[in-house]
C-alpha positions as a printed NumPy array, in Angstrom:
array([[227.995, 155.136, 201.441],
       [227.549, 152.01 , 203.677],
       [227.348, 148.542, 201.531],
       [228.565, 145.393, 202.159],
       [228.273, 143.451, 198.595],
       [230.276, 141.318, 196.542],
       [229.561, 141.311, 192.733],
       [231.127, 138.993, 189.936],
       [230.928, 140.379, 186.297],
       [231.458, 137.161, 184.077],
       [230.551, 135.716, 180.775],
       [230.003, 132.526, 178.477],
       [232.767, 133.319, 176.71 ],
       [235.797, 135.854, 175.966],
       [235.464, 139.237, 174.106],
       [232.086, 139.724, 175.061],
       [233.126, 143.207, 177.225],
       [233.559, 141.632, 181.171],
       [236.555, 143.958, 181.845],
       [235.175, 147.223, 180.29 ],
       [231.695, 146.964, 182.829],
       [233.561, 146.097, 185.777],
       [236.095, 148.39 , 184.971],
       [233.558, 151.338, 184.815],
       [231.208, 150.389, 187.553],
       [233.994, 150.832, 189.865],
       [234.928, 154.155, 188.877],
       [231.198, 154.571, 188.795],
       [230.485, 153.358, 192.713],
       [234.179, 155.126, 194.076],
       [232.406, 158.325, 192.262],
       [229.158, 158.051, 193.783],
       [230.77 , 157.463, 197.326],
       [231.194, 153.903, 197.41 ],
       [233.939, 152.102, 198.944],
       [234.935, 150.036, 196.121],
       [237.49 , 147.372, 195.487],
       [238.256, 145.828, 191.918],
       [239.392, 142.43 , 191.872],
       [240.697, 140.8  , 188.096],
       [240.262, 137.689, 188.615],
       [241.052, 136.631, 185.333],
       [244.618, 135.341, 186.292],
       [246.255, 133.715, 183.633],
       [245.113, 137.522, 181.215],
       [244.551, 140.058, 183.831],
       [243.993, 143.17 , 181.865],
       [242.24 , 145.565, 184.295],
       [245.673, 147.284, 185.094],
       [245.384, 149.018, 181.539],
       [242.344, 151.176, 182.511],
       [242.365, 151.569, 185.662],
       [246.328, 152.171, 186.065],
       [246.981, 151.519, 189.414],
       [249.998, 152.17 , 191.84 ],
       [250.719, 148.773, 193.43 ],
       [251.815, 148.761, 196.952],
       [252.564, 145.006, 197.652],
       [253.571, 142.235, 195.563],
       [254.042, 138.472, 197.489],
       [254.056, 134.896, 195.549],
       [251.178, 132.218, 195.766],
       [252.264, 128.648, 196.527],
       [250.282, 125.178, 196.67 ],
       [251.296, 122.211, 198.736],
       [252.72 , 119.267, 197.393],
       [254.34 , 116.096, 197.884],
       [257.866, 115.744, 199.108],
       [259.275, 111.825, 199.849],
       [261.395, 110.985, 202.448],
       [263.356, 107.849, 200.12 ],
       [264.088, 106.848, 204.095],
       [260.886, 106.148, 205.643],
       [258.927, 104.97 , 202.035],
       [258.558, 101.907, 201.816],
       [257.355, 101.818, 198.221],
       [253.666, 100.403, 199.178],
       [251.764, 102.139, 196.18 ],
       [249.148, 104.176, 198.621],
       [249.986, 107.311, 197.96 ],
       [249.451, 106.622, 194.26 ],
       [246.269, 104.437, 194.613],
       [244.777, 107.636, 196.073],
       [245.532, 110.28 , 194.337],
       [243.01 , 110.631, 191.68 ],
       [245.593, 113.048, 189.508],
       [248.041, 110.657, 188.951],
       [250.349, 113.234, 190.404],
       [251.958, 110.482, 192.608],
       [252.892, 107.266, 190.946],
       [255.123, 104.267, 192.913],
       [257.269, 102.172, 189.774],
       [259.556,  99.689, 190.814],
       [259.912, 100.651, 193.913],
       [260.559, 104.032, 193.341],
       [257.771, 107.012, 194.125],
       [257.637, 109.732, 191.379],
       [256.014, 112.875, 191.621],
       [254.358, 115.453, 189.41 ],
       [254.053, 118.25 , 190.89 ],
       [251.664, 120.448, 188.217],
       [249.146, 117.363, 188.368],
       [248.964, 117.851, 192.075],
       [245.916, 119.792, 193.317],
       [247.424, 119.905, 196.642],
       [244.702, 118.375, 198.78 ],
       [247.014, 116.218, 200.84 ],
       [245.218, 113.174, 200.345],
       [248.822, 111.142, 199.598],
       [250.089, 112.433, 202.504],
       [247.038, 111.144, 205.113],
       [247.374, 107.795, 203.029],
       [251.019, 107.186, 203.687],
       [251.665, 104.685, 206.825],
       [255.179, 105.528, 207.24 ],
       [254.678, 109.446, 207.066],
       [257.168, 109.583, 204.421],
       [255.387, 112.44 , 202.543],
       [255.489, 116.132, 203.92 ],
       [254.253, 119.269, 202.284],
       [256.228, 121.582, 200.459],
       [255.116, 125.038, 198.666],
       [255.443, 125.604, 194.801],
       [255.043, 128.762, 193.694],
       [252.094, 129.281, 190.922],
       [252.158, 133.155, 190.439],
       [251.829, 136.401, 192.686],
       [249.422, 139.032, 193.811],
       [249.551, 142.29 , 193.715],
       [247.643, 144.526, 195.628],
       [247.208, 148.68 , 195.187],
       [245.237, 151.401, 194.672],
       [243.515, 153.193, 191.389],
       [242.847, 156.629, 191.65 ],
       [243.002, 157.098, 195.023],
       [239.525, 155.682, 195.475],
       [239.682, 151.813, 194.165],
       [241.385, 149.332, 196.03 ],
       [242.888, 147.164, 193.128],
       [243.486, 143.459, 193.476],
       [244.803, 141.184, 190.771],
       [246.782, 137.773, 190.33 ],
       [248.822, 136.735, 187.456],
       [249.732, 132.931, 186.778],
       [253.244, 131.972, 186.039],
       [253.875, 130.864, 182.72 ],
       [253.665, 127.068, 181.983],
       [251.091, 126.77 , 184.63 ],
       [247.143, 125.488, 184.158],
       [245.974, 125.135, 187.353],
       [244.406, 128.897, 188.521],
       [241.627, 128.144, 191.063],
       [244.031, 128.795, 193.988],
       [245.317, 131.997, 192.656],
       [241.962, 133.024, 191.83 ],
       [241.321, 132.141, 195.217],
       [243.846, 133.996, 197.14 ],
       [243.098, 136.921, 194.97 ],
       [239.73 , 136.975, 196.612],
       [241.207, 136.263, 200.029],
       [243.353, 139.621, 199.581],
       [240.326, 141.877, 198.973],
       [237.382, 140.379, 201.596],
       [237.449, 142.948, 203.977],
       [236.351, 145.627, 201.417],
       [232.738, 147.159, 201.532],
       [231.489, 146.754, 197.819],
       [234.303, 144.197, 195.904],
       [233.741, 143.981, 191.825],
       [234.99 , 141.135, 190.577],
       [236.223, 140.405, 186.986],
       [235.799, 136.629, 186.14 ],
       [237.573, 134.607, 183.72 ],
       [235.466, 133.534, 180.979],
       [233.458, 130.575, 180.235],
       [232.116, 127.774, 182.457],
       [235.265, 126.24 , 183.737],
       [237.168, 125.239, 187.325],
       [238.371, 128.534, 187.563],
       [235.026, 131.014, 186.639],
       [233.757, 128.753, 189.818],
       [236.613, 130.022, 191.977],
       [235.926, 133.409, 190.873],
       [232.064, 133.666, 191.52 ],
       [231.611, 130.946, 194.602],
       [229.899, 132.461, 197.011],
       [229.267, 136.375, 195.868],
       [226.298, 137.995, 196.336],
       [225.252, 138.906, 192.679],
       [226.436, 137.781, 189.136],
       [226.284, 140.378, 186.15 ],
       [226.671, 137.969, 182.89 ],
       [227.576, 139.734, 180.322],
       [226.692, 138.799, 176.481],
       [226.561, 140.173, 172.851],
       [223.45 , 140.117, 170.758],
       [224.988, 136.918, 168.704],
       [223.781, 132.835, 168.18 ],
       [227.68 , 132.196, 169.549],
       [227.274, 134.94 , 172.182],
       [223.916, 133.701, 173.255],
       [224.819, 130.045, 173.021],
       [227.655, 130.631, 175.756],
       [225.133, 133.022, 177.811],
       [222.82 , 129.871, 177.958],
       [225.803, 127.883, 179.543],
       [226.712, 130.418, 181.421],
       [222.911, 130.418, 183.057],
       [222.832, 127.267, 184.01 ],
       [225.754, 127.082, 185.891],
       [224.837, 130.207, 187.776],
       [221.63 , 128.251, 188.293],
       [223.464, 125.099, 189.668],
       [224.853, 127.324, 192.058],
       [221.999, 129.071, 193.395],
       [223.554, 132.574, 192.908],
       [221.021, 135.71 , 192.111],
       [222.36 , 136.58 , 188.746],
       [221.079, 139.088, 185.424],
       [222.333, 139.565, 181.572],
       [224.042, 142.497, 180.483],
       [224.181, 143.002, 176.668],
       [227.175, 145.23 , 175.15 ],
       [227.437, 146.164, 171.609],
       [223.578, 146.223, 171.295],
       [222.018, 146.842, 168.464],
       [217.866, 148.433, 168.786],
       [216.952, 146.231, 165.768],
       [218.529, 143.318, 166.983],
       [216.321, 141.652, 169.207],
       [218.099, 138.486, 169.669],
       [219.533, 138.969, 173.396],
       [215.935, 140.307, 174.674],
       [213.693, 137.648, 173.416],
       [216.719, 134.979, 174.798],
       [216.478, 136.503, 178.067],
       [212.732, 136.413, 177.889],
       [212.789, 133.103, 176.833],
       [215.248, 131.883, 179.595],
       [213.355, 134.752, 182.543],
       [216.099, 136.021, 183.275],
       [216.309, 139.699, 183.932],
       [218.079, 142.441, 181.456],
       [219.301, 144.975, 183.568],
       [220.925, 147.073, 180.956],
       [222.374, 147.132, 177.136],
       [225.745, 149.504, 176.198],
       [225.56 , 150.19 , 172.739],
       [227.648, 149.14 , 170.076],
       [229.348, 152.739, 169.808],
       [232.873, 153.039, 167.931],
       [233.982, 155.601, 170.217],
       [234.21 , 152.324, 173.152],
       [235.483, 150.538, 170.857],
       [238.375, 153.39 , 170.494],
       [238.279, 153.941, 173.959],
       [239.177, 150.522, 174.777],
       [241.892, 150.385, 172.365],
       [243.562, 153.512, 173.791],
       [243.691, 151.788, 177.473],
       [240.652, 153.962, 178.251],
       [237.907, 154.179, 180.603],
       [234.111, 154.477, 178.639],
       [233.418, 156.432, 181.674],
       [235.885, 159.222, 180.783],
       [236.27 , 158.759, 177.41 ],
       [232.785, 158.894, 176.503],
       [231.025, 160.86 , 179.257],
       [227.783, 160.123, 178.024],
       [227.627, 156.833, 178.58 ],
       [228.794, 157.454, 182.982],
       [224.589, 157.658, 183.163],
       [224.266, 154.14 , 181.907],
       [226.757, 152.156, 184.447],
       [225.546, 154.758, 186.985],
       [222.374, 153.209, 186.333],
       [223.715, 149.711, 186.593],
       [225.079, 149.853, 189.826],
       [221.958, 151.135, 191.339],
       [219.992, 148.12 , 189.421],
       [222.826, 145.868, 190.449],
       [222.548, 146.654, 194.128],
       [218.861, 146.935, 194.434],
       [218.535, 143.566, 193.072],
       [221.867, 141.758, 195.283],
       [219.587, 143.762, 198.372],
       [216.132, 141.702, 197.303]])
């Protein structure tokens, strides 16, 4: 089939089941004829390898820019650290000191320098890796080097790697942060996913109204429902937001996730619900 969408599957908050939907509904959509891609975005705990196994084909680093001072040309004016809203450039005593994990790398120092005593050079963050799952999915993920806390440009070149793909799924990092931003900027449709819980709901509502802020067409997913517990569908009724589908709070998942397992072969019963998802996900993205 012929699609060219771009879906983010994120959350308020961790634990809530973000890998285990978009996990599924891309076995689901390479199964129903789809040309899917699956994109774990959540770099500094990418987990998405454990289901859907892939053989990676290429590996390569991810760098950002920053400052390098040429002690010849400075002249120790202080303008490179007046502008630099990071502090990741300081001038003491006549001497220009760098901090390279402040830096955000947007070369602002470097414009603000008279002399042109500041170049550009890379420092690496982490790596992609790029393969397939399968033999259907085109698998995409980035992992953060340890020590590191800035992940928007991973996150970014992540997405970069898989662009040209038909239908990508993309799993977000959780919460409401720089880097769930990164993730979800400019995609077609956001699945949120949320648990039938004041905490889980709480997040969901943050969650909403950055989606909102945004401007991106978005709906609630609720795992480990509950039919008695009604707390998710009167939220979302509350809020108007549309529930396009709830995974039940089954133990045999839960033990399928443990084991490093799909729901969708594990538990066969359950392909008919995230076959039903993507269909709802893709007839809403199409509105």
């Amino acid at each position: 089939m012929t699609i060219n969408l771009t879906v983010a599957v994120a959350s308020g908050k961790g634990g809530t089941g973000k890998t285990t939907v978009s996990v599924n509904l891309a076995c689901v959509a390479a199964a129903t004829g789809y040309k899917a891609a699956y994109l774990d975005c959540d770099v500094e705990e990418p987990n998405g390898h454990l289901f859907l196994k892939p053989r990676i084909a290429r590996r390569y680093p991810v760098s950002v820019p920053v400052p390098a001072i040429d002690t010849d040309k400075c002249i120790a004016c202080g303008a490179c650290g007046e502008i630099c809203q990071y502090s990741a450039i300081l001038c003491i005593n006549k001497n220009v000191l760098t901090f390279e994990k402040m830096c955000h790398g947007c070369g602002g120092c470097q414009l603000a320098c008279p002399t042109a005593a500041i170049t550009e050079k890379g420092r690496a963050i982490g790596f992609v890796e790029e393969g397939e799952a399968g033999g259907e999915i085109a698998f995409y993920h980035g992992k953060l080097n340890i020590g590191e806390s800035m992940s928007p440009p991973l996150i970014r070149a992540v997405r970069s790697a898989g662009q040209n793909n038909p239908l990508n799924i993309i799993d977000a990092p959780p919460g409401t942060s720089c880097p769930v931003i990164a993730a979800i900027k400019g995609v077609d449709f956001v699945i949120l996913i949320t648990e039938p819980t004041p905490f889980g709901l709480n997040d969901l509502g943050l969650a909403l109204d950055m989606i909102k802020e945004l401007g991106i067409p978005h709906a609630v997913v609720v795992n480990r429902s509950d039919p008695d517990n009604n707390l998710a569908r009167d939220f979302c009724k509350e809020r108007e937001v549309k529930l396009l589908a709830e995974i039940p709070d089954d133990r045999r998942i839960a033990e399928a996730y443990s084991r490093g397992e799909l729901t969708f072969s594990a538990a066969p019963g359950y392909r008919g619900v995230f076959e039903d998802l993507l269909i709802s996900i893709v007839k809403e993205a199409r509105r």
